[in-house]
VMD Tcl script that builds the backbone (N, CA, C; Angstrom):
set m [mol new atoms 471]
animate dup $m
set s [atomselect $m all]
$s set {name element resname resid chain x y z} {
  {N N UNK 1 A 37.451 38.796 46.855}
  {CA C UNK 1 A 38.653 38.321 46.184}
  {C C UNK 1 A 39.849 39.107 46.703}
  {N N UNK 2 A 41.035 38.447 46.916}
  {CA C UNK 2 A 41.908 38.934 47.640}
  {C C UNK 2 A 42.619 39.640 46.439}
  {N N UNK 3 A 43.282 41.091 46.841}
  {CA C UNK 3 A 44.415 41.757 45.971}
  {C C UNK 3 A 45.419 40.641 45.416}
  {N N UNK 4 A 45.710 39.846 45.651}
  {CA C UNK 4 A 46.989 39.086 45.046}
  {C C UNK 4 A 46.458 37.978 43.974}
  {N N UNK 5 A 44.972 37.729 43.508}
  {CA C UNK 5 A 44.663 37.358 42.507}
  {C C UNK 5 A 44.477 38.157 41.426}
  {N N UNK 6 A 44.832 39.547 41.359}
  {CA C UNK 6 A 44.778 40.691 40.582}
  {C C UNK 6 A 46.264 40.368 40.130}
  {N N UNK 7 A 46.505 39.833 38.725}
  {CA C UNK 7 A 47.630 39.845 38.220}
  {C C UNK 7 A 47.853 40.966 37.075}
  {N N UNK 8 A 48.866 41.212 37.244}
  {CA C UNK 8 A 49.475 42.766 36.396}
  {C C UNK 8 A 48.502 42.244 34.873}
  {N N UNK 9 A 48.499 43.299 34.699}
  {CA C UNK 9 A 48.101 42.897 33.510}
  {C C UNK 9 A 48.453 44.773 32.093}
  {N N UNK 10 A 48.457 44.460 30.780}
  {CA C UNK 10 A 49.198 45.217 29.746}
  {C C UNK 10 A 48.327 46.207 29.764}
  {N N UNK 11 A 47.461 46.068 29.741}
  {CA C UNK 11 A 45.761 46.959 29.738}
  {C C UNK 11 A 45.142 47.726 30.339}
  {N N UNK 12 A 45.779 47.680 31.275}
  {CA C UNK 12 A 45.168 48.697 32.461}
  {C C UNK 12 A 45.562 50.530 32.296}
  {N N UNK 13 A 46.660 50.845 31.965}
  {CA C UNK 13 A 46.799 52.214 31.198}
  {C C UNK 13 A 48.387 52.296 32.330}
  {N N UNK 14 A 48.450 51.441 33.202}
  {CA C UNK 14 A 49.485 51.643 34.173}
  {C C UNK 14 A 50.520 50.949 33.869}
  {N N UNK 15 A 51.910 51.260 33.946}
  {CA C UNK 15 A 53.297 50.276 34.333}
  {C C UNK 15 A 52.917 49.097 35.010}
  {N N UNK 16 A 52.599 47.970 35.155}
  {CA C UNK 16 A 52.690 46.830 36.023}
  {C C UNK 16 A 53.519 45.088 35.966}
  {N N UNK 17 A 53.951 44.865 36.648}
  {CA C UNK 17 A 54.417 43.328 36.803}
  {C C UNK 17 A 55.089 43.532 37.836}
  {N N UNK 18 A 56.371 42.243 37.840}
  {CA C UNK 18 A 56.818 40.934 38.974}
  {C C UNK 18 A 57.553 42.174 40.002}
  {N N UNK 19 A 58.428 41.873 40.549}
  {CA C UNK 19 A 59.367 42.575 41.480}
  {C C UNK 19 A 60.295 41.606 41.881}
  {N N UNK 20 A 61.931 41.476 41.475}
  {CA C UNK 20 A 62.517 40.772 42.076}
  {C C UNK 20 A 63.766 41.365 43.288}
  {N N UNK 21 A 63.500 41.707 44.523}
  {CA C UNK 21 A 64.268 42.246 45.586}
  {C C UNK 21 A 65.755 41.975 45.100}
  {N N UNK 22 A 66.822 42.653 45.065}
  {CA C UNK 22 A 68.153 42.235 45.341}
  {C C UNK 22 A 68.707 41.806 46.969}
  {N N UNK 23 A 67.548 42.454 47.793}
  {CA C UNK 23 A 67.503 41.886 49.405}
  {C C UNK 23 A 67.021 41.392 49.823}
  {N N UNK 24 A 66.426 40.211 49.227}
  {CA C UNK 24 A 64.950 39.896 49.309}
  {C C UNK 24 A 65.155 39.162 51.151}
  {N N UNK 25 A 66.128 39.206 51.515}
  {CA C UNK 25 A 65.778 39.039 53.063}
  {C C UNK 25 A 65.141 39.947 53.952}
  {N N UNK 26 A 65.331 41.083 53.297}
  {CA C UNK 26 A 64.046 42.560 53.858}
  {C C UNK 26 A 62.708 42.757 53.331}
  {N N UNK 27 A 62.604 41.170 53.009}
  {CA C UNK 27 A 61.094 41.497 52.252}
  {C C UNK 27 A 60.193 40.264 53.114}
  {N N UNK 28 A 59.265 40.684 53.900}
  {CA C UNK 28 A 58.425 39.727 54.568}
  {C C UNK 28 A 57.481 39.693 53.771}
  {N N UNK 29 A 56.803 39.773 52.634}
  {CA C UNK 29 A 55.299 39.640 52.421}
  {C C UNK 29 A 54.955 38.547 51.061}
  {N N UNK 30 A 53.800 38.123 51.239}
  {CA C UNK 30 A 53.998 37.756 50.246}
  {C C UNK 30 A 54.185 37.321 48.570}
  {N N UNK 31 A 54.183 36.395 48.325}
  {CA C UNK 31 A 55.144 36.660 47.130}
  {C C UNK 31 A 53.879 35.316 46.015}
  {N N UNK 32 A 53.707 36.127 44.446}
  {CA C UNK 32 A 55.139 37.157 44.027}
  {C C UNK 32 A 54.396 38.903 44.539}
  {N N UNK 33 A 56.052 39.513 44.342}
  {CA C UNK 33 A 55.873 41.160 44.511}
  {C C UNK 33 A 54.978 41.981 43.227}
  {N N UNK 34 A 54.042 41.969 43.033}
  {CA C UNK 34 A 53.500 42.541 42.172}
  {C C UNK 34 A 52.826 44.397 42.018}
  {N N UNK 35 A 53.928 45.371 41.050}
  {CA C UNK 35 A 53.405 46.207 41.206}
  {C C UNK 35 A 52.315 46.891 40.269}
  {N N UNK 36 A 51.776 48.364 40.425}
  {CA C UNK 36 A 50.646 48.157 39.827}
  {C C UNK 36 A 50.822 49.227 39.357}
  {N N UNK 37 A 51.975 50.218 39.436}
  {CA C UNK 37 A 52.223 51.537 39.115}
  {C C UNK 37 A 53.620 51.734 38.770}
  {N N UNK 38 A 54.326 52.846 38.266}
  {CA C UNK 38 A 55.652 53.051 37.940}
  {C C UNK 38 A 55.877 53.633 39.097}
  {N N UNK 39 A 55.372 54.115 40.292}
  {CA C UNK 39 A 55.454 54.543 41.496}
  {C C UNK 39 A 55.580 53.301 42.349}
  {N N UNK 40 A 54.628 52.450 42.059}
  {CA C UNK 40 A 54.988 51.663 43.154}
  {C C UNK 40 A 56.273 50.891 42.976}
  {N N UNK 41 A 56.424 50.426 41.920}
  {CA C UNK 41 A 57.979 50.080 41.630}
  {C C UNK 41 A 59.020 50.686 41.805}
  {N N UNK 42 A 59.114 51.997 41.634}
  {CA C UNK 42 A 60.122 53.047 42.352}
  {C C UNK 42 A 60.343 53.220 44.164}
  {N N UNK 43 A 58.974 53.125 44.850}
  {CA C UNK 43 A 59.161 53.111 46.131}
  {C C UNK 43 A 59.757 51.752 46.722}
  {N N UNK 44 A 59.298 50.370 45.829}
  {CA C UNK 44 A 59.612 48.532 45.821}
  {C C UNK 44 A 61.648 48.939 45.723}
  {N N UNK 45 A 61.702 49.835 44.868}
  {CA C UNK 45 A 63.112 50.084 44.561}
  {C C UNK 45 A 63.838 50.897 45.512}
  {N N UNK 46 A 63.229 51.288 46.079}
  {CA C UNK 46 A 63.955 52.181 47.382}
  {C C UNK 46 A 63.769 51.456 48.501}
  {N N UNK 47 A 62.752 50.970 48.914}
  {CA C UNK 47 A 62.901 49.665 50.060}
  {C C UNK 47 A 63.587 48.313 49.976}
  {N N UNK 48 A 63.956 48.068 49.053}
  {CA C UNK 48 A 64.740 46.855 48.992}
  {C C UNK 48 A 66.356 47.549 48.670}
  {N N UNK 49 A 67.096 49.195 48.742}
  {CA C UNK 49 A 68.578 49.144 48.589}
  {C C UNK 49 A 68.394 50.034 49.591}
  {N N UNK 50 A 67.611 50.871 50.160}
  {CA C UNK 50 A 67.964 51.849 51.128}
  {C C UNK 50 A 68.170 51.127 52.781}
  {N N UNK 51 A 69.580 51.605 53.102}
  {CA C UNK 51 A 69.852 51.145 54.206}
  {C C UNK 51 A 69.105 51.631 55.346}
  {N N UNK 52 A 68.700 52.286 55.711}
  {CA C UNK 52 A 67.266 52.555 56.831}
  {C C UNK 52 A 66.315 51.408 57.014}
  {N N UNK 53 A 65.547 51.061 55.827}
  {CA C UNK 53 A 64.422 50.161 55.578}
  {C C UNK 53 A 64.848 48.418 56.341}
  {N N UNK 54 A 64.435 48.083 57.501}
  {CA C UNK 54 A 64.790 46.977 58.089}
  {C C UNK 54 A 64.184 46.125 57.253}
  {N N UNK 55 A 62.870 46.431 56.659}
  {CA C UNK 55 A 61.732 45.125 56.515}
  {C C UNK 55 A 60.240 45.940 56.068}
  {N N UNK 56 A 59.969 44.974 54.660}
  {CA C UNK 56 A 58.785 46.103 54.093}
  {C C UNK 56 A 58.111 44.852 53.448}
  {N N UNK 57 A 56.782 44.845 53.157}
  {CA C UNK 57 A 56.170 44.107 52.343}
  {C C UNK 57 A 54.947 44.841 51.652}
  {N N UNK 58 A 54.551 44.247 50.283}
  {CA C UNK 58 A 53.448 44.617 49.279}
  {C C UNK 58 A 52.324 44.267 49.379}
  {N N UNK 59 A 51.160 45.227 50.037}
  {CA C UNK 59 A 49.975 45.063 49.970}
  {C C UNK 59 A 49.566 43.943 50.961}
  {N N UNK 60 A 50.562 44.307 52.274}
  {CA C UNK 60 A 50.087 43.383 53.602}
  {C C UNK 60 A 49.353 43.462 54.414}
  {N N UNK 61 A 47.999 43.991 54.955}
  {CA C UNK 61 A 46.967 43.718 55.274}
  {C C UNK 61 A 45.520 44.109 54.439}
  {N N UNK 62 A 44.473 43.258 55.012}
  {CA C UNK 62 A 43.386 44.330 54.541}
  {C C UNK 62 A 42.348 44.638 55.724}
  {N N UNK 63 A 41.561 45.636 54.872}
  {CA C UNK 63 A 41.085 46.663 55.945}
  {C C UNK 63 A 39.562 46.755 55.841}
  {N N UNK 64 A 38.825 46.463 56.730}
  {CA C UNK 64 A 37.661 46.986 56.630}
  {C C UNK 64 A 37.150 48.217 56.435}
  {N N UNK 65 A 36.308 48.615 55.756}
  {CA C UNK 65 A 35.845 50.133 55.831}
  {C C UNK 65 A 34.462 50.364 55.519}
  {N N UNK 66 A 33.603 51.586 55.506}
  {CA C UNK 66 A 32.699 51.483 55.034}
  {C C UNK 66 A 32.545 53.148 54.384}
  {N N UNK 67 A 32.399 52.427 52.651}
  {CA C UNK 67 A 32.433 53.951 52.034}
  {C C UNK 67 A 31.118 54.630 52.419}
  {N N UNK 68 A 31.168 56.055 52.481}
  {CA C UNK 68 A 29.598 56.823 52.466}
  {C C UNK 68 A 29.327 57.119 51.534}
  {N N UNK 69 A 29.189 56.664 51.114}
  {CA C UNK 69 A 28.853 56.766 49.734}
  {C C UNK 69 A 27.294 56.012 49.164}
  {N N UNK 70 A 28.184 54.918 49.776}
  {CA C UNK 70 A 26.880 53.535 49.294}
  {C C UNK 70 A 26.831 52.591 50.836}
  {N N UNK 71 A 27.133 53.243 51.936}
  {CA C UNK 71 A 27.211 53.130 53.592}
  {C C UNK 71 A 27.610 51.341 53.509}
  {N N UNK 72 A 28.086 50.904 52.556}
  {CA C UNK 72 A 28.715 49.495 52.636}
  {C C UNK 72 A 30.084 49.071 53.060}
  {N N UNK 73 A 30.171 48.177 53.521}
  {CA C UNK 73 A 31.294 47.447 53.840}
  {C C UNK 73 A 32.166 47.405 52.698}
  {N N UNK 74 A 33.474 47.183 52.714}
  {CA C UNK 74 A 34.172 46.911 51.781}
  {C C UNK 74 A 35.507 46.949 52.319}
  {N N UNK 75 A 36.336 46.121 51.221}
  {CA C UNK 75 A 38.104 45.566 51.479}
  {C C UNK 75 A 38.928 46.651 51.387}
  {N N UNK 76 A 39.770 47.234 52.046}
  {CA C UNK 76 A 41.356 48.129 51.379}
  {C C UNK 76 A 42.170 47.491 51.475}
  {N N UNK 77 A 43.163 47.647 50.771}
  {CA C UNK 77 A 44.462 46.972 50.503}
  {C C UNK 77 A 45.471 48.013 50.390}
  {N N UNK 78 A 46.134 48.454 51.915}
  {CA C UNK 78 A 47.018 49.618 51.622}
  {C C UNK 78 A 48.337 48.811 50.877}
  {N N UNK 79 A 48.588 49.566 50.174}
  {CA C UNK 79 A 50.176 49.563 49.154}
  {C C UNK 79 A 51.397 48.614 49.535}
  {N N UNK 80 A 51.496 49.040 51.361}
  {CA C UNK 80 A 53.086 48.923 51.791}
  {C C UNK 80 A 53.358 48.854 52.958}
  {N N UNK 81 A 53.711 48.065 53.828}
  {CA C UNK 81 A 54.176 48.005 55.359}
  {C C UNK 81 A 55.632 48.320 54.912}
  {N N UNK 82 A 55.932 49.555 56.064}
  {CA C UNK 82 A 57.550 49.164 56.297}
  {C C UNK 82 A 58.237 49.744 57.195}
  {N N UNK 83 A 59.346 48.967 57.905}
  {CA C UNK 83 A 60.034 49.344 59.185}
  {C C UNK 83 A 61.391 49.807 58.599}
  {N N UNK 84 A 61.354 50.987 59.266}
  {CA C UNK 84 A 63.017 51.777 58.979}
  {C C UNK 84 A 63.765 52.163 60.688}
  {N N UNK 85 A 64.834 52.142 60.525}
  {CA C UNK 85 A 65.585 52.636 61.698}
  {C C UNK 85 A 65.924 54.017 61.324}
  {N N UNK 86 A 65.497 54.641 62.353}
  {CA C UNK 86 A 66.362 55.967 62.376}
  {C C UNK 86 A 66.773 56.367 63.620}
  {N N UNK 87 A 67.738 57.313 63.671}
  {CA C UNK 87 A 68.161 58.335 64.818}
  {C C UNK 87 A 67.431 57.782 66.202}
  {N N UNK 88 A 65.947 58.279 66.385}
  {CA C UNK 88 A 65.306 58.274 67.533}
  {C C UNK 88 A 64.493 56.672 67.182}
  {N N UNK 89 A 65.088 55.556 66.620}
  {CA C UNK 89 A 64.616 54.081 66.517}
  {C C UNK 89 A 63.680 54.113 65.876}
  {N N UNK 90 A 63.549 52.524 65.681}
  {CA C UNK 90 A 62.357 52.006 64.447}
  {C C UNK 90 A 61.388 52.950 64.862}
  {N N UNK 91 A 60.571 52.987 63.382}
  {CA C UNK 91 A 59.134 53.129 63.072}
  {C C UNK 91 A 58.903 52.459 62.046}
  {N N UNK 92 A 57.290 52.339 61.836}
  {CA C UNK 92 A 56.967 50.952 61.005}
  {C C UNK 92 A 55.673 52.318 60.552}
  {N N UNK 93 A 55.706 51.971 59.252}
  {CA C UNK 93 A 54.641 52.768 58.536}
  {C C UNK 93 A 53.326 51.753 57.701}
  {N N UNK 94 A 52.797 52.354 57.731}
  {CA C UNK 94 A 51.318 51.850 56.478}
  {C C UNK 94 A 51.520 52.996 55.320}
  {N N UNK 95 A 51.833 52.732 54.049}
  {CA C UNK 95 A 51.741 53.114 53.220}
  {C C UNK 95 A 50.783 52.866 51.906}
  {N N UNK 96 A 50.262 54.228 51.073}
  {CA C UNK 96 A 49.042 54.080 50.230}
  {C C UNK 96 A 49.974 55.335 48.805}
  {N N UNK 97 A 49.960 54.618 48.196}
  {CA C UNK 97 A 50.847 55.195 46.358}
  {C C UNK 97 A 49.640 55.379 45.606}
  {N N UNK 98 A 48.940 57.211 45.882}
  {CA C UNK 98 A 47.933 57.648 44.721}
  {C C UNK 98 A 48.155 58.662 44.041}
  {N N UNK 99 A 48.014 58.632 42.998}
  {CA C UNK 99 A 47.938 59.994 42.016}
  {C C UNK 99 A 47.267 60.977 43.007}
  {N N UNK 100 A 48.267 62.540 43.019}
  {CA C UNK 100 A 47.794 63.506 43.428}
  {C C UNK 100 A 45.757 63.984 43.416}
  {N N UNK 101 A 45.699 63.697 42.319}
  {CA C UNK 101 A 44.343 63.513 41.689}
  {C C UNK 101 A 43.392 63.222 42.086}
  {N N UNK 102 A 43.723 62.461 43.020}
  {CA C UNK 102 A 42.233 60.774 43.440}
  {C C UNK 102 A 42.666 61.479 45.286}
  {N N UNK 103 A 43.649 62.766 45.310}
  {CA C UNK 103 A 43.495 62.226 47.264}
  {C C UNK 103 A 43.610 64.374 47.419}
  {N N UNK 104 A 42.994 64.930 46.201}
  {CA C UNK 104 A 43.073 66.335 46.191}
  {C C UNK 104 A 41.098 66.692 45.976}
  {N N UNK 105 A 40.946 67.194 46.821}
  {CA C UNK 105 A 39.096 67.634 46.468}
  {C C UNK 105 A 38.740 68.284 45.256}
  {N N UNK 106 A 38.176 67.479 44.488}
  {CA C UNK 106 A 38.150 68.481 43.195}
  {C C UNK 106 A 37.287 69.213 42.736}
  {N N UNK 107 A 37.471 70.077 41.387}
  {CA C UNK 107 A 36.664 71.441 41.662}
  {C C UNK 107 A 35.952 71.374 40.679}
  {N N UNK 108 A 34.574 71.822 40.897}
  {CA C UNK 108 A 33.775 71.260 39.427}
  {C C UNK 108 A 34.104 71.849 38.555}
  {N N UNK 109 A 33.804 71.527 37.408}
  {CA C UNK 109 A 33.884 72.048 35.911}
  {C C UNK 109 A 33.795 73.032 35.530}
  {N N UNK 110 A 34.461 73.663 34.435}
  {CA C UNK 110 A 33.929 74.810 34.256}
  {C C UNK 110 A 32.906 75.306 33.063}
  {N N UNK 111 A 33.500 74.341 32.323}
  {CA C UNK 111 A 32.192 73.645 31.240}
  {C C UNK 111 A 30.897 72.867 31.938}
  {N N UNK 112 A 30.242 72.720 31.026}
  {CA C UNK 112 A 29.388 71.471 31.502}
  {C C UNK 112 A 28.884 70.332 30.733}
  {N N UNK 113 A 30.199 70.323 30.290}
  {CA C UNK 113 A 29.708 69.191 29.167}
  {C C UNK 113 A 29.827 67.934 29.469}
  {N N UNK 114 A 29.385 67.142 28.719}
  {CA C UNK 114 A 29.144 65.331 29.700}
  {C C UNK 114 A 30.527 64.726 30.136}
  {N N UNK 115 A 31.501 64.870 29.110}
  {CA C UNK 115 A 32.913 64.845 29.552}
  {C C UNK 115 A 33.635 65.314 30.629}
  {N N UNK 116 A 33.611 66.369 30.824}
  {CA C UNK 116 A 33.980 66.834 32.392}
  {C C UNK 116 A 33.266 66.803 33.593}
  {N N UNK 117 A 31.521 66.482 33.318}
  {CA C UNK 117 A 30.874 66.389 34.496}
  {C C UNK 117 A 31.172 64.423 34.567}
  {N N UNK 118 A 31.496 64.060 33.725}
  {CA C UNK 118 A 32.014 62.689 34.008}
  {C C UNK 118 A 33.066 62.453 34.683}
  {N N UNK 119 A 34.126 63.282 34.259}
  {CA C UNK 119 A 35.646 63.494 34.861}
  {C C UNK 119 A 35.244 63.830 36.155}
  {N N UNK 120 A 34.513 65.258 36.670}
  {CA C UNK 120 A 34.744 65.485 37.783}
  {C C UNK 120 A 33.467 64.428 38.444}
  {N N UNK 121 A 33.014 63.833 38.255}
  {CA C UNK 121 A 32.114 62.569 39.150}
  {C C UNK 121 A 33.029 61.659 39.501}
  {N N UNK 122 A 33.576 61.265 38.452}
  {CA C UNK 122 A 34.393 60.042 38.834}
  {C C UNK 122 A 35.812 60.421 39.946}
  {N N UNK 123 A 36.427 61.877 40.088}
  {CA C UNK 123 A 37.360 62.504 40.944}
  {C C UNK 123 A 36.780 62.541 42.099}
  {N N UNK 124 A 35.376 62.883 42.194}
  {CA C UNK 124 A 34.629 63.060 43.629}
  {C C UNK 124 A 34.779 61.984 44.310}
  {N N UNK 125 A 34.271 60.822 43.227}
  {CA C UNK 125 A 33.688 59.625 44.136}
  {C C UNK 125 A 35.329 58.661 44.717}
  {N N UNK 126 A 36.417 59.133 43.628}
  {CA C UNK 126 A 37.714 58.876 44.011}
  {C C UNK 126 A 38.177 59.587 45.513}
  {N N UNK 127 A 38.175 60.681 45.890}
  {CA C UNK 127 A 38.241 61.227 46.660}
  {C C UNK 127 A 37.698 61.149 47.966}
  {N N UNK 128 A 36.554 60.729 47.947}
  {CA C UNK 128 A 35.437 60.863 48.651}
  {C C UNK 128 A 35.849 58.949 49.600}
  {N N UNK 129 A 35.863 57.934 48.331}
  {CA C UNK 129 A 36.273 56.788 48.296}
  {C C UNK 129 A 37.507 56.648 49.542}
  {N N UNK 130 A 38.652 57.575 49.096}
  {CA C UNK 130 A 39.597 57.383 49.398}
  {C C UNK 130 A 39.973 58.196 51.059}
  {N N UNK 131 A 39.444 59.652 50.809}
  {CA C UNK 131 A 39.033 59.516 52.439}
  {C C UNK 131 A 38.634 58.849 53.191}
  {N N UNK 132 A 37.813 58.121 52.768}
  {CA C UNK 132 A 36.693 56.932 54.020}
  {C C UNK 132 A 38.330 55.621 54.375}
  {N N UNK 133 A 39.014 56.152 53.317}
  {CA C UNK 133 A 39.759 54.410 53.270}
  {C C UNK 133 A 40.929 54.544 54.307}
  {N N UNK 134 A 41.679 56.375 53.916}
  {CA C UNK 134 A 42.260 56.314 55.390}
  {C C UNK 134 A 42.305 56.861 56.277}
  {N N UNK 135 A 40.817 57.365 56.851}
  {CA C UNK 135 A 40.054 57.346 58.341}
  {C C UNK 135 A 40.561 55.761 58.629}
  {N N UNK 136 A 40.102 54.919 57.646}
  {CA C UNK 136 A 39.998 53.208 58.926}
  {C C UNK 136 A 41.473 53.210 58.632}
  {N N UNK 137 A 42.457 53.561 57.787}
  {CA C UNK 137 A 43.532 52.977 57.394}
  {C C UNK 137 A 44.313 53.160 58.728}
  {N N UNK 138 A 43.807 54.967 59.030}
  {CA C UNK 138 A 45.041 55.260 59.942}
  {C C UNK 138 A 44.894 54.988 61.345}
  {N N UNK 139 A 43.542 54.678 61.732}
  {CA C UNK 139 A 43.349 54.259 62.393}
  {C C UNK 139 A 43.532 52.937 63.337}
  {N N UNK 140 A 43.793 51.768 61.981}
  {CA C UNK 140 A 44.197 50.561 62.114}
  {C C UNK 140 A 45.730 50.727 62.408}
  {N N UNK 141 A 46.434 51.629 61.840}
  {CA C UNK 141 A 48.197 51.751 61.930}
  {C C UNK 141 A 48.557 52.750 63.331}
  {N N UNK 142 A 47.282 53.651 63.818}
  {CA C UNK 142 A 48.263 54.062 64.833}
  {C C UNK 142 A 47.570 53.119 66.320}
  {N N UNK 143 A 46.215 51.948 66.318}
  {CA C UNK 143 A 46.275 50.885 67.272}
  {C C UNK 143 A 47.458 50.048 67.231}
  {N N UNK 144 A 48.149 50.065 66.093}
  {CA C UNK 144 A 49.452 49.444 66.125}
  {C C UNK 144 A 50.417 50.530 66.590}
  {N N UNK 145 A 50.945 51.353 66.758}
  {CA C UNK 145 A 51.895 52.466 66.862}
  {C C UNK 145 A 52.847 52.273 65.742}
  {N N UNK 146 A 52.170 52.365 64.876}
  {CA C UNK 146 A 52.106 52.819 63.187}
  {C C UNK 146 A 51.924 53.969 63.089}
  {N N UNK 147 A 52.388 54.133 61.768}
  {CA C UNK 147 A 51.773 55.545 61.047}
  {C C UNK 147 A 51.454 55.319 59.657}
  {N N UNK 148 A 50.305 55.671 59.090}
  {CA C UNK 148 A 49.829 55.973 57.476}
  {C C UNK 148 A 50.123 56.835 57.132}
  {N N UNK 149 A 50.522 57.189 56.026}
  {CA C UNK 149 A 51.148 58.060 54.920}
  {C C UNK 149 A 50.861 57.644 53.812}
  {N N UNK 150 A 50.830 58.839 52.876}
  {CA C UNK 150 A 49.843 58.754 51.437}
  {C C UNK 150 A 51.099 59.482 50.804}
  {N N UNK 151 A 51.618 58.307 49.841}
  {CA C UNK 151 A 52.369 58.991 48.900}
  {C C UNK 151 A 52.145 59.461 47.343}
  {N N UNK 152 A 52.483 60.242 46.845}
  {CA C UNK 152 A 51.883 60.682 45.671}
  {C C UNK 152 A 53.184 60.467 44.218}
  {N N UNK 153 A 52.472 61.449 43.626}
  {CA C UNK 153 A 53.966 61.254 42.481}
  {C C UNK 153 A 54.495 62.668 43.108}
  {N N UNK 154 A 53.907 63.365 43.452}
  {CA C UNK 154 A 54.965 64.551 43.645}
  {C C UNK 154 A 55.942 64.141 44.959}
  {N N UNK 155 A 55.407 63.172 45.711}
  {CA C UNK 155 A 56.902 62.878 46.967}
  {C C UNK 155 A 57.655 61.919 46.583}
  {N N UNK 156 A 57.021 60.930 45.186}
  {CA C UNK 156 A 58.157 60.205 44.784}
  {C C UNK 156 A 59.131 60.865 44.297}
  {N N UNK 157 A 58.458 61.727 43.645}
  {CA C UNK 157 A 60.289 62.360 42.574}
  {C C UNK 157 A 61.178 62.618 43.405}
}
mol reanalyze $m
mol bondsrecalc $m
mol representation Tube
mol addrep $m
């Protein structure tokens, strides 16, 4: 199932819905813009007024990968394509919007109670997940002469 049948929804514990560009001529992807975070709407908000940004779209390709986890195939859906001009000319990025959390190695518990050995399972397998995703991610962006970048909440602020 493709990312764009995933409609925002109240429930999820996250900020989510529509996106309407005020530039929407710098927006190639397609539509509607749906975000899934109060981050990703903040970065949707800086690519559609910041004059650098030529051209960006939401959650425009997907990616093969295979987690080690469970050595299977499976879909990524990075965040964000986007081309900016600068100084020394365009560059075009692949962008991925995660909580510090899910892309930091985490440290087991110091308790051991079912609650935190739950917490830190589910951080591992986040982590672990999310490495495998951009080995292929960045890989796919610099056969393009791309670049991937992982933004967090601490580089949004």
């Amino acid at each position: 199932m493709s990312i764009k049948n995933l409609k925002p929804t109240g429930n999820s514990g996250f900020v989510q819905g529509y996106f309407t560009p005020t530039n929407p001529e710098k927006y190639i992807g397609p539509i509607p813009i749906i975000y899934r975070s109060s981050w990703e709407r903040k970065f949707m908000i800086m690519c559609d007024t910041r004059d650098s940004v030529i051209k960006w779209s939401s959650e425009p390709v997907e990616i093969s990968y295979i987690w080690s986890f469970d050595k299977r195939e499976h879909k990524y859906y990075p965040d964000f394509y986007m081309k900016t001009r600068g100084i020394d000319g365009d560059e075009e990025f692949l962008i991925e919007i995660k909580p510090e959390a899910q892309i930091t190695k985490p440290t087991p518990p110091k308790k051991n109670s079912q609650k935190a050995l739950k917490s830190y399972k589910f951080l591992a397998e986040q982590y672990i997940k999310n490495r495998d995703k951009y080995k292929y991610a960045k890989a796919w962006a610099e056969n393009r002469g791309w670049r991937f970048i992982v933004l967090t909440e601490k580089s949004l602020k």
